[in-house]
C-alpha positions in Angstrom: 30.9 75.4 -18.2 31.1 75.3 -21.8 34.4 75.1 -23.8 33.8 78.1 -25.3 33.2 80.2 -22.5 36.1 78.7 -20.8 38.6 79.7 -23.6 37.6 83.3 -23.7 38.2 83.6 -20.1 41.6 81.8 -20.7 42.8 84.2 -23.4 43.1 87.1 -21.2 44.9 85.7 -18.2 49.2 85.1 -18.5 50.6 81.6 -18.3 50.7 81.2 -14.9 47.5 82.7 -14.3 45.9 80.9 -16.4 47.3 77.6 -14.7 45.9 78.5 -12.1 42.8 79.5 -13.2 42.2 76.2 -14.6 43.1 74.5 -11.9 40.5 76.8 -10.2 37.8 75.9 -12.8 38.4 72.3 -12.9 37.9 72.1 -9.5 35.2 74.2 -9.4 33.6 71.6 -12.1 34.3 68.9 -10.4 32.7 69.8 -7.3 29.6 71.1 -9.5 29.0 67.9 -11.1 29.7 66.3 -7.7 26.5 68.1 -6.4 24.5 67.6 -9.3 25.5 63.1 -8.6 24.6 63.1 -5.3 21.7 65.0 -6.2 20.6 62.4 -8.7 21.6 59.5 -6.0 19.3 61.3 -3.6 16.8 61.6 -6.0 16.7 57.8 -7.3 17.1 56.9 -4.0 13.8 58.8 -3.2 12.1 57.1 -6.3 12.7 53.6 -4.8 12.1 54.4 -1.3 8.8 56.9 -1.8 5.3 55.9 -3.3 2.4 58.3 -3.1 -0.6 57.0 -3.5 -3.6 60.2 -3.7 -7.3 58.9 -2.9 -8.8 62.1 -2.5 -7.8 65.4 -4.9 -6.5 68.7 -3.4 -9.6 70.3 -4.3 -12.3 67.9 -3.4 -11.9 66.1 -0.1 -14.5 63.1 -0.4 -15.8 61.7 -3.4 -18.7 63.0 -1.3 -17.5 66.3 -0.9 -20.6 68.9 0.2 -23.3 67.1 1.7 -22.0 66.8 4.8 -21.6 70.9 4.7 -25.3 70.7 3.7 -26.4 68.9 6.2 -24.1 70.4 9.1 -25.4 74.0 8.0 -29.3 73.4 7.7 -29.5 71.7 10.6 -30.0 73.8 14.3 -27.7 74.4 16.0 -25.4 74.6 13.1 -21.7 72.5 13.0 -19.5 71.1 10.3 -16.8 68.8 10.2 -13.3 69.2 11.5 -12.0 67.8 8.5 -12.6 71.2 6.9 -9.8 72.7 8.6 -7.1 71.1 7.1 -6.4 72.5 3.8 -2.6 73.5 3.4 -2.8 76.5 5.1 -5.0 75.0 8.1 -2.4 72.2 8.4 0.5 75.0 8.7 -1.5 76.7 11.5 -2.1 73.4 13.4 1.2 72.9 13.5 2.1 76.2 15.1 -1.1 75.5 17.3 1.1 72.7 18.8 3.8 75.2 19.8 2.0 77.6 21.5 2.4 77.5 25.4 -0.7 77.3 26.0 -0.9 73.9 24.0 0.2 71.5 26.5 -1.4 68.3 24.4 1.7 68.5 22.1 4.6 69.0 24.6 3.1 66.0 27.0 2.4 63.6 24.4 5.9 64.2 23.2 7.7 63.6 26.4 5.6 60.4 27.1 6.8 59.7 23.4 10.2 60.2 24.4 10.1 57.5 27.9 8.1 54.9 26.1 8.7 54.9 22.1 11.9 51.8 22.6 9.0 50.1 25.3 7.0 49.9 22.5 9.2 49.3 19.6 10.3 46.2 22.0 6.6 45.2 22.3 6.0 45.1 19.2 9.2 44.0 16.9 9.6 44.9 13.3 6.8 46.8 12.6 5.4 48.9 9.4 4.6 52.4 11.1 0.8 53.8 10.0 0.3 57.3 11.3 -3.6 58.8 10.5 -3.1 62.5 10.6 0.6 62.5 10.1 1.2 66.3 9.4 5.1 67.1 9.7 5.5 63.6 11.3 7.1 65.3 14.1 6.3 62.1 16.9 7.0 60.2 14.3 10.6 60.2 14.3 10.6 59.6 18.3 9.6 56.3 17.0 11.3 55.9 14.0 14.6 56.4 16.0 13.4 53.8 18.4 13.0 51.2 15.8 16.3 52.1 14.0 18.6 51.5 17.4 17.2 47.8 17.5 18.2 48.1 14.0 14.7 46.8 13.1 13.7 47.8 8.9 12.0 51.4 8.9 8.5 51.1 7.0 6.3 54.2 7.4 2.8 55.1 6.0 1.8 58.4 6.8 -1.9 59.1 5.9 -3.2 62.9 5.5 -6.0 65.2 3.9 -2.6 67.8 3.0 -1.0 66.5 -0.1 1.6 69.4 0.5 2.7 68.9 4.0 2.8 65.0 3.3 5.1 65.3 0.7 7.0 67.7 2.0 7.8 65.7 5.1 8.1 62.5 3.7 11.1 64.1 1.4 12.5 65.3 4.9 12.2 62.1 6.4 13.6 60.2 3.4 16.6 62.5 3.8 17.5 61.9 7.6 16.8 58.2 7.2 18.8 56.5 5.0 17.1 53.1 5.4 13.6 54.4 5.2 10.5 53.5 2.6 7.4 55.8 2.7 4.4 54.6 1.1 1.9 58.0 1.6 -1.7 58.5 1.4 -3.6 61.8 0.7 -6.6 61.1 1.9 -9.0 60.9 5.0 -9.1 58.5 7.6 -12.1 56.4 6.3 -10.7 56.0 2.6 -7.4 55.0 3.6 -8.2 52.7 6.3 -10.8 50.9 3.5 -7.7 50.7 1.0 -4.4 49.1 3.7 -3.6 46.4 1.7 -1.1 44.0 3.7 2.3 45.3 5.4 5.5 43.9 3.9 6.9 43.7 7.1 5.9 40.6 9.9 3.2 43.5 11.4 1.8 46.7 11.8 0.9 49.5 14.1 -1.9 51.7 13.2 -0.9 55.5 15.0 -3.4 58.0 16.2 -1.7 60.3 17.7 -2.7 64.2 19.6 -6.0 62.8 20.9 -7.6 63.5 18.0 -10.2 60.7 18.8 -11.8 63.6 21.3 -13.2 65.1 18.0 -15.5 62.6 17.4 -18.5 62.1 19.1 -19.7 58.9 20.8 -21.4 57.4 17.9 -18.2 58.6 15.1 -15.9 57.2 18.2 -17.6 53.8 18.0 -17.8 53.7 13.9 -14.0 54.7 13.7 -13.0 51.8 16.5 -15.2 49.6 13.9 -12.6 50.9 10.9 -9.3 50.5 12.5 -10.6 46.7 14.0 -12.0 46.0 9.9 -8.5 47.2 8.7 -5.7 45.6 10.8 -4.9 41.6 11.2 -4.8 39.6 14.5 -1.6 40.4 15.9 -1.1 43.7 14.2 -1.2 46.8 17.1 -3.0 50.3 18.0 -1.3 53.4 19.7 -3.7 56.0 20.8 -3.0 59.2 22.5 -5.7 60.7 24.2 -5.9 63.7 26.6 -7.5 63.3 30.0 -10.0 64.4 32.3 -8.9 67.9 34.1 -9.7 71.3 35.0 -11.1 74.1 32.5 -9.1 76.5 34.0 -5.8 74.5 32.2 -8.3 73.5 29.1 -10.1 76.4 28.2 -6.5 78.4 27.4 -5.3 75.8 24.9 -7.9 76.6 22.8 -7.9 80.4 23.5 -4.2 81.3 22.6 -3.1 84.6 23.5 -1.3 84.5 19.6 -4.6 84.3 17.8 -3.8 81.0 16.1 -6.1 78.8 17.2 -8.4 82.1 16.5 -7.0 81.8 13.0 -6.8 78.3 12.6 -10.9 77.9 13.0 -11.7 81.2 10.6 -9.4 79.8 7.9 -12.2 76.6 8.0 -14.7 79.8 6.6 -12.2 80.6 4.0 -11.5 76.7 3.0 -14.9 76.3 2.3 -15.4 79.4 0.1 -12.6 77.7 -2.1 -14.2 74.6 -2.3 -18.0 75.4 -3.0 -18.0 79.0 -3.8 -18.8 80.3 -1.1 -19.0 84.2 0.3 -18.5 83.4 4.1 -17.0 86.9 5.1 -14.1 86.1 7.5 -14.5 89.6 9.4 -18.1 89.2 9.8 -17.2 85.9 12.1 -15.6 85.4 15.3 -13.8 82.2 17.3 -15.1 81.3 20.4 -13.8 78.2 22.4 -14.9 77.0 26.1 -15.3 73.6 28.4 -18.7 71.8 28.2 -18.5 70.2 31.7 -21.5 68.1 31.0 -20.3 66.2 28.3 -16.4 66.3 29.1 -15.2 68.7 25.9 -14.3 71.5 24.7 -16.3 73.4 22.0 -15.3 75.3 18.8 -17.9 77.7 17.8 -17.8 80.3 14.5 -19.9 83.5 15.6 -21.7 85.5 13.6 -21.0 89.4 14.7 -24.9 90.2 12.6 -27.3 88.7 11.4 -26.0 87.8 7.7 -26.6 85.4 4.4 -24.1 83.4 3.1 -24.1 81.3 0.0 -21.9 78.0 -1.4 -23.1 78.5 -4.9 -21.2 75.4 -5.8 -23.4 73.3 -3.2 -26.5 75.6 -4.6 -26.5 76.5 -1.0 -28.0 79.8 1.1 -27.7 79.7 5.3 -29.3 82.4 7.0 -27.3 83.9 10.2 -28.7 85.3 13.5 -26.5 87.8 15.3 -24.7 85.5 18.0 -25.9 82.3 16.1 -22.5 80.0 16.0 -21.4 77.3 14.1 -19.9 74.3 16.1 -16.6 73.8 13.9 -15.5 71.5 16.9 -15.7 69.1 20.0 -12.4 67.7 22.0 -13.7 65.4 24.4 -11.3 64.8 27.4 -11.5 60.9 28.2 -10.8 58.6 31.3 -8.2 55.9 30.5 -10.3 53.2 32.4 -13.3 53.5 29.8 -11.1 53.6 26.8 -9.4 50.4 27.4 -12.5 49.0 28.2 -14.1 50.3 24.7 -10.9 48.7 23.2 -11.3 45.3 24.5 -14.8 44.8 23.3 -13.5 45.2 20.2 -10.8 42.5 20.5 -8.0 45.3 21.2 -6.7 44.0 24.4 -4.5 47.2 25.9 -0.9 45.6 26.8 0.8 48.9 28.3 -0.6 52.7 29.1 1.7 55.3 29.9 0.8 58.5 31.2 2.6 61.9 32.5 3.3 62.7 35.9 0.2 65.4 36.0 -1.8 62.6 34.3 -3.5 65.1 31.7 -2.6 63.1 28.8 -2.9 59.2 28.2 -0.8 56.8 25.5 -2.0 53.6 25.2 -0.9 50.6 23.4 -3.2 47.7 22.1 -3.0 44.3 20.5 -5.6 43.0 18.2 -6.4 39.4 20.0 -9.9 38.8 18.2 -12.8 40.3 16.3 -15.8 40.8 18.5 -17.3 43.7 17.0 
C-alpha cells in the first residue's frame, strides 16, 4: 500500500481508530509481503531444482512430423500412430480414461505399485527416476515416497509429448517434495532416449509404466527394447508394467466406457491432426469402435467412417478417400504372458530380478537389471 493511500484513509478515522487501523494495516502488510517472500523462495527454489529441456515443439511432434500420417493413411487397411493422441487435450482425457471403472489397468498397476515400490527402491539404491510417458506422474510419487523414507536423494526425469501436463506436474511435484530436482523432457520416447546423457546420481531406472509397450507391435516392441538397452549403462535398471493375458469379456469394457471417454479420447486424435496438417477430418462423420483380436492377443482401436467421405491434410498435400464402414486402426494393446517377456528381456542383457503381479494376475510389474549387451 502506498503512503499516500494510506494517509487519506488515516485522515478520517479518530485517534484511537486510527491506532487501530494501523495496527490493522501494518499487519495486513506484513503478512502481504510475507506471501509475496515465500512466493519468491518457492519460485527460486523451483529455478534450481527444475530444468526443461523441449526436443520436440508443441505444434510439430517429430522433426519428421507427417510422413508417418502419409504412409499410415495410404496404406490398406488404414492406421496411424498412437502418438497422435496425445496433444494437451488427449493427455487430459487419458487421464480421466484411467479413472473410469471400467479401466482396471490403472487401479491394479497402482496397488502393485503400492506392495512393491520400497522392494524396489531397496533393490535398487539411490536411483535417478526416468518415467517415458509420465503424464500427471501419478505412480510416480508411490515411488518417489519410497525413495524419500530410505532418505535416498529424489532425482526425477519425466519424459512426455504434453509440454503442458509436464510442466504442470513437475511444479506440483516440486511443491510436495521439498528435496526434489526435475530435469523434464517434451518429447517422444525415441528422441529422448537418443539424448539421456549420464545420471548424477550412482544409477538409474528407466520407467514404462500402464503397459503401454502393448501398443507396439512385435517388430516396434523389439526396436524400442533395442533403445532402452542403447540408452542405459550396465548396472542401471528397467520397470515395466504390462497387462496380461485374460478374458474379452473383462477387456473389451475398458476400452468401451459407458462415459464416452475413451470414445472421446480416440475422435480427439481426428481433431489433433486437423491442427497439425490442416486437415478437414469431420469428427461427427466418424465413430470409435474398440474390440479383442483373440488371434493376435489385443485389443483394437478403430475410427469409422459413418459414409463414404474425402478428407484432406492440406499441410501434408494430402487427400484419403473413405468407404462407408472403412476404419482407421488408431490402436493395438496387446495383452502379454510374463514368461515371454522376461525371456525377450534377457536376450537383451536385461536379466528380470523380481516380478510382481496382482492376485487376479491381469496385470504384470517387472523389474530388470542391465547385466550385458547382447543385442
Amino acid at each position: 500500500m502506498s503512503a499516500d493511500v494510506y494517509n487519506i484513509i488515516c485522515v478520517h478515522l479518530s485517534s484511537s481508530a486510527v491506532k487501530n487501523h494501523k495496527s490493522s494495516i501494518l499487519a495486513i502488510d506484513i503478512m502481504k509481503y510475507s506471501r509475496i517472500s515465500e512466493t519468491e523462495k518457492l519460485a527460486n527454489s523451483w529455478e534450481t531444482r527444475l530444468y526443461l529441456e523441449q526436443l520436440v515443439t508443441p505444434s510439430v511432434p517429430s522433426e519428421m512430423s507427417g510422413s508417418d500420417v502419409i504412409n499410415g493413411l495410404s496404406q490398406h487397411p488404414k492406421s496411424l500412430p498412437p502418438r497422435y493422441f496425445y496433444d494437451d487435450r488427449g493427455s487430459k482425457l487419458f487421464e480421466l480414461i484411467c479413472e473410469l471403472p471400467e479401466y482396471y489397468l490403472t487401479r491394479t498397476e497402482t496397488t502393485i505399485l503400492q506392495e512393491c515400490a520400497s522392494q524396489i527402491a531397496h533393490l535398487t539404491g539411490p536411483a535417478e527416476i526416468v518415467e517415458l510417458g509420465s503424464g500427471s506422474s501419478t505412480k510416480t510419487r508411490i515411488l518417489l515416497d519410497a525413495y524419500s523414507q530410505l532418505g535416498y536423494p529424489l532425482r526425477y526425469l519425466p519424459i512426455d509429448i504434453s509440454e503442458t501436463i509436464l510442466e504442470s506436474s513437475a511444479y506440483q511435484l516440486l511443491t510436495d517434495y521439498p528435496s526434489l530436482e526435475i530435469h523434464g523432457i517434451v518429447s517422444t520416447y525415441d528422441l529422448a532416449l537418443a539424448k539421456l546423457t549420464p545420471s548424477p546420481l550412482p544409477t538409474r531406472m528407466i520407467c514404462f509404466l500402464g503397459s503401454t509397450l502393448g501398443n507396439l507391435n512385435p517388430e516396434e516392441c523389439d526396436v524400442f527394447f533395442s533403445q532402452i538397452v542403447g540408452a542405459m549403462r550396465l548396472g542401471e535398471y528397467f520397470l515395466l508394467g504390462v497387462d496380461l493375458h485374460k478374458s474379452k469379456d473383462i477387456l473389451e469394457p475398458a476400452y468401451n466406457d459407458s462415459q464416452g471417454v475413451t470414445a472421446a479420447f480416440n475422435l480427439n486424435m481426428l481433431q489433433h491432426l486437423n491442427r497439425l496438417f490442416e486437415g478437414n477430418f469431420d469428427l461427427t462423420q466418424f465413430q470409435h469402435w474398440a474390440f479383442y483380436n483373440e488371434e493376435f492377443h489385443q485389443i483394437e482401436m478403430h475410427l469409422q467412417s459413418r459414409r463414404s467421405q474425402t478428407v484432406e491434410l492440406r499441410g501434408l498435400n494430402l487427400t484419403v478417400e473413405f468407404e462407408e464402414g472403412e476404419t482407421i486402426r488408431s490402436e493395438i494393446s496387446r495383452k502379454f504372458d510374463l514368461k515371454i517377456i522376461q525371456e525377450e528381456l534377457s536376450r537383451r542383457g536385461l536379466v528380470p530380478l523380481q516380478v510382481w503381479t496382482d492376485k487376479n494376475h491381469r496385470f504384470g510389474l517387472m523389474l530388470s537389471q542391465l547385466q550385458s549387451k547382447l543385442g
